[in-house]
N, C-alpha and C positions, 0 to 999 in steps of 0.2 A: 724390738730391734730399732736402734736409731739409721734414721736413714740422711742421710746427707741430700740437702737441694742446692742449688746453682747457685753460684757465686759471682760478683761482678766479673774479678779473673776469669772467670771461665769462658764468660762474653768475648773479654777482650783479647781471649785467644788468636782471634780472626785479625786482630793486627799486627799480629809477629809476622815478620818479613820474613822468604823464602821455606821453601816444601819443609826441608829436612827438621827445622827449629818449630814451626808450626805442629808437625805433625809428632814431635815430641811431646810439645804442651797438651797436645789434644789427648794423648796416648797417658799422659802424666795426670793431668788434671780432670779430665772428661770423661776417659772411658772407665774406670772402676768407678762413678757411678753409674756410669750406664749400665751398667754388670750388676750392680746393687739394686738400681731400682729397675731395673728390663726383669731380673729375675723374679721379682715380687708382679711385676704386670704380666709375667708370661703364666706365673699361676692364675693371676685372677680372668685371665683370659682361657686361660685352655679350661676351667671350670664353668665360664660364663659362655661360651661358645659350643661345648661340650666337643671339641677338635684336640688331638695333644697338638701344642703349640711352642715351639723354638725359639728361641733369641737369637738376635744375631746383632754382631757390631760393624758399622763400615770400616773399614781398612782403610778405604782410599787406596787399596793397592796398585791400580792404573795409572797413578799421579807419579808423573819422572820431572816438571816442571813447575806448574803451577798450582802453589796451596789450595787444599780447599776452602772453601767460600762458605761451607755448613760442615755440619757432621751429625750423624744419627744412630738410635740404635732402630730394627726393627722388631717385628712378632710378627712368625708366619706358620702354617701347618706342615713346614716342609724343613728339615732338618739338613739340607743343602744348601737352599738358599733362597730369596724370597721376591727378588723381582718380578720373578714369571707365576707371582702368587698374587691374590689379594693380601693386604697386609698391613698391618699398625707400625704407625711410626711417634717418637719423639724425639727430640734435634732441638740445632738450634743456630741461626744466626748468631751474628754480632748484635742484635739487636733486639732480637724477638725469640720464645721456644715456639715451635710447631708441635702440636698434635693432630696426626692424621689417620682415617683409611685410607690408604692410598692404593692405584691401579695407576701404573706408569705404564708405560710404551712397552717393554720388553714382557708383559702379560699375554698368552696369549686366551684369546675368548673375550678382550678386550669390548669388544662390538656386540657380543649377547649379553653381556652385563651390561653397557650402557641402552640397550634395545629394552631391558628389564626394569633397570631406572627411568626409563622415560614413561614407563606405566606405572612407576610410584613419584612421579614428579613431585605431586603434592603432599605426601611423605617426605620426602627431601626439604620442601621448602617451610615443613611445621617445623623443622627443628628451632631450638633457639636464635635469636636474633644473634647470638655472640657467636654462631659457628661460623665458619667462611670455606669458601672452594679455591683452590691452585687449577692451573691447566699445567703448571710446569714445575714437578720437583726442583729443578733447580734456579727458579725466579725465589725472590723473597714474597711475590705481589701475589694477594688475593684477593676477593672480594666477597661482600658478604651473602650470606646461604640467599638472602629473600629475593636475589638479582639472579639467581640461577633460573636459566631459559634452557625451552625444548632446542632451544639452537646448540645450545653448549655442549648438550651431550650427544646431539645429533653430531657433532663436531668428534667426539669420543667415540662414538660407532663407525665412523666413516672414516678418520684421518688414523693410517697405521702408529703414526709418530703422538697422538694426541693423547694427553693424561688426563686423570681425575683426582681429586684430593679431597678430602672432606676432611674438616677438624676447626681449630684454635689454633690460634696465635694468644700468646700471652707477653706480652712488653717486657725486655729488660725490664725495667724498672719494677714492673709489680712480681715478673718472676724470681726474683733476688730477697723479696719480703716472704718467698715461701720458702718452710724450713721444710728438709723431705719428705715428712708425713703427709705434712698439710698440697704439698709438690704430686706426691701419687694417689690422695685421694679425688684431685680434679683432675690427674690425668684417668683414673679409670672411672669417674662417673662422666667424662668427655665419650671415652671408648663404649661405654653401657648403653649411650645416645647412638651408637653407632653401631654396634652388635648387630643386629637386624638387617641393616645395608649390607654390610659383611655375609652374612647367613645369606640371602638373597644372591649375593653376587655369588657363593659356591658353588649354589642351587645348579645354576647357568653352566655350570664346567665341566 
């Protein structure tokens, strides 16, 4: 099956003015494939995790004013919904796609999983030089894996509102040169680096 990858349009989604024309484009042009390729990640994950494992697409359904600024699909073990879950994400600014595990704020057990990463610190910090960590789904800013301190997640265990993100960034520019295939085989040898974090952090719940 051919799989469709990202398109400069796609990026410049994030510059159509106002909610309603935005979240057209994004509905138009973005989310069937997020549908295409979520559903081929959500296989390779509910096999590789040995969890059944769900898609889900953001809505953005809370937004009455102001476009959103990303959009994503995720993969979680719960067929409801995935915030209050560990969980895989891919997205994408205006500028950059995201690849994450991510544990956002509305997780609870938040703080036994970062109490658990701070005793695989130096697991976190072997992953490749090209990973990076968010403390905020909704910033574009990361930084990369080798700068992650006992302070960071100490900040994750202790601050209710504090996130974690592990994954890639991959630059417009070079994500536009991948055609879909080549698009979901680095995103799930990204998540295959990551499986074990994921496992680890269930453990905890």
């Amino acid at each position: 099956m051919t799989i469709k990858g990202f398109e400069k349009k796609d990026f410049e989604t994030f510059y159509i003015e106002g909610l309603e024309d935005r979240m057209n484009a994004i509905q138009q042009r973005i989310q069937p494939k997020f549908k295409e390729i979520g559903n081929e990640l959500t296989e390779h994950l509910a096999v590789a995790t040995g969890h059944e494992m769900f898609l889900h697409i953001a809505k953005h359904a809370r937004r009455s004013v102001n476009p959103p600024n990303d959009t994503w699909l995720a993969i979680a073990n719960n067929k409801r919904g995935y915030k209050k879950h560990p969980h895989f994400q891919l997205g994408l600014f205006d500028d950059h796609l995201f690849i994450w595990l991510a544990f956002i704020y509305e997780l609870p057990g938040k703080d036994k999983i970062a109490g658990r990463f701070l005793n695989k610190i130096e697991s976190l910090q072997e992953l490749p030089d090209s990973f990076v960590v968010s403390m905020d789904h909704m910033k574009k800013d990361a930084f990369p894996i080798m700068e992650l301190s006992e302070d960071h997640l100490e900040r994750v265990r202790d601050v209710k509102k504090a996130e974690f993100l592990i994954g890639k960034h991959i630059a417009k520019e070079d994500a536009i040169q991948l055609d879909g295939n080549a698009l979901v085989k680095e995103v799930k040898q990204t998540f295959d680096r990551l499986i074990p974090f994921y496992l680890e952090a269930t453990q905890s719940l």
